[in-house]
N, C-alpha and C positions, 0 to 999 in steps of 0.2 A: 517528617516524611521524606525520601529520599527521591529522588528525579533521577531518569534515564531521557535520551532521546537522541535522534540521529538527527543531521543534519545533510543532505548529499544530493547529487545532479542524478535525473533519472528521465527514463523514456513514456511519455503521456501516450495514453488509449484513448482518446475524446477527442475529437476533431475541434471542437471548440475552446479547446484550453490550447494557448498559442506558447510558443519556446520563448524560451530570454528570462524579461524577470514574472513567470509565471511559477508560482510559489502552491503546491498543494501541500496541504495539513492532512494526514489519514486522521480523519473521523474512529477508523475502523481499519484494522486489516486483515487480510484474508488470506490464509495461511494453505499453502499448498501441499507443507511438508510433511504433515503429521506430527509436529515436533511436540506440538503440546500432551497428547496422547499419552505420551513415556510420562507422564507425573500425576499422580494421585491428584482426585479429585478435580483435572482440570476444567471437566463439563460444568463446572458450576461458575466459570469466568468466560466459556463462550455464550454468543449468542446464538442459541439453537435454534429460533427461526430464522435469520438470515443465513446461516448456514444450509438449511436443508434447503429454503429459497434457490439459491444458489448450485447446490447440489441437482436440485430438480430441471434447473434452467439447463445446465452444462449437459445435463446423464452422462453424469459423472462415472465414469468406468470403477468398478468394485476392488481392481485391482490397483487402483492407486493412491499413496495416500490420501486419508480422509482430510476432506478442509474443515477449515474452522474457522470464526469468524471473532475477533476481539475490540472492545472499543479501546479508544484512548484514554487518556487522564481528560478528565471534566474540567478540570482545574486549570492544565496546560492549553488544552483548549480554547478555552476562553482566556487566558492571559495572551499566548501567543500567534494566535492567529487571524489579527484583524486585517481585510484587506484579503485576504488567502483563499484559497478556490478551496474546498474543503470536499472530501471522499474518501472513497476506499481503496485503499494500497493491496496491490494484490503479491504477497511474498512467493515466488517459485524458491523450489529447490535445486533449481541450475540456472546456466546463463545460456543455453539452447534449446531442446525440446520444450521445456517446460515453460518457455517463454516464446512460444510458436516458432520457436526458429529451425527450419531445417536446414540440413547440412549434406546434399545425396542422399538422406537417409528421408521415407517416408514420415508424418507426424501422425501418431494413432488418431488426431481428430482436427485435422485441414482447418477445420472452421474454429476455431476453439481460441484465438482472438476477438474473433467477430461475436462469438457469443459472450464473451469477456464483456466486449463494448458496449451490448444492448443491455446487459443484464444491469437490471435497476429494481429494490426493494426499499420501499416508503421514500421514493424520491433519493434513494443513495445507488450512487452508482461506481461503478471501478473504475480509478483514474488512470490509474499510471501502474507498475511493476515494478518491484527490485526484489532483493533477496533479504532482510533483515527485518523489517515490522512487525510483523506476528511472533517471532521470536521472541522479539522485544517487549511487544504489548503483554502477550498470554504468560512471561517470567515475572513481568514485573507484577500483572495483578495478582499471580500465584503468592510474590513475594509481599503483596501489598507497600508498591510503588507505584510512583505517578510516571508513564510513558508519552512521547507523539514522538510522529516523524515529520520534517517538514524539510520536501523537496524543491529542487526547481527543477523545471522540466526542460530539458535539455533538446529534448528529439521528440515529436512527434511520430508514432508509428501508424497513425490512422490517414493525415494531410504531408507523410513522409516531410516535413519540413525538421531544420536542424541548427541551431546555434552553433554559430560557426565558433568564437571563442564564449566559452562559458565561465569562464574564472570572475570577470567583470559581477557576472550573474551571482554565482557561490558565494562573495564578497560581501555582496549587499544582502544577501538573505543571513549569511552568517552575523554580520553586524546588527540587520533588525532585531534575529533571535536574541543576542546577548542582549540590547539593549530592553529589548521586550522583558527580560530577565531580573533584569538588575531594574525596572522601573524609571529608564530616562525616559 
């Protein structure tokens, strides 16, 4: 069986998950882009009730792409994440609007972080944001591979706090990961 996974510094939505070496694992992630859509039969590698969950929480505008929600490797999971704040990775398809950020430019829905934050299905909630997860997770399972992502969270966007240098941080999560890897 073949392994994918990211490794990378990213910006936490949960007030309670602190910067530095604060490490999330996506459980799940949740795809903003539609990406999965364009390949046969992907509906059968999401999760359609948290997905609609989700959909419902947001009212989700019809006009944008549809989310989707995919889990991780079972397997990565549990080898790699002990110690690690565990959730759902939310993938946008830009590094502005679609990650609430405005720019002069109004946001079709103001609140649409805020409901990011609250939104919680069986105890799983959205941690953090980047652009790659769901990508990753909804190929790999198409292609039957093992997927995760495992962050450290650099910025807080909820407690606006910020790791001043991060590298220290990247360091030691990329060093657990290998080792976690290879069984030291």
């Amino acid at each position: 069986m073949s392994y994918a996974g990211q490794v990378g510094y990213i910006r936490g939505l949960q007030a309670d998950i602190p910067v530095g070496d604060s490490f999330i694992a996506a459980e799940y992630a949740l795809g903003l882009d539609g990406l999965v859509y364009f390949y046969d039969h992907a509906e059968a590698f999401i999760d359609q009730e948290m997905t609609a969950a989700f959909v419902k929480h947001m009212e989700w505008p019809a006009n944008l792409p549809g989310p989707y929600v995919v889990g991780a490797s079972p397997v990565l999971l549990k080898q790699l994440t002990a110690g690690y704040h565990i959730g759902v990775t939310a993938t946008s398809p830009g590094f502005y609007g679609p990650q609430g950020r405005s720019i002069r430019l109004g946001l079709r829905d103001a609140d649409m972080n805020s409901k990011m934050e609250s939104f919680e299905y069986k105890g799983k909630r959205i941690t953090n944001f980047e652009m790659e997860s769901s990508a990753l997770y909804g190929l790999s399972k198409m292609l039957g591979h093992n997927a995760i992502t495992i962050c450290a969270i650099i910025a807080n966007r909820v407690s606006e706090q910020f790791a001043g240098d991060y590298q220290p941080h990247m360091d030691k999560l990329i060093r657990q990961t290998l080792d976690r890897l290879v069984g030291v």
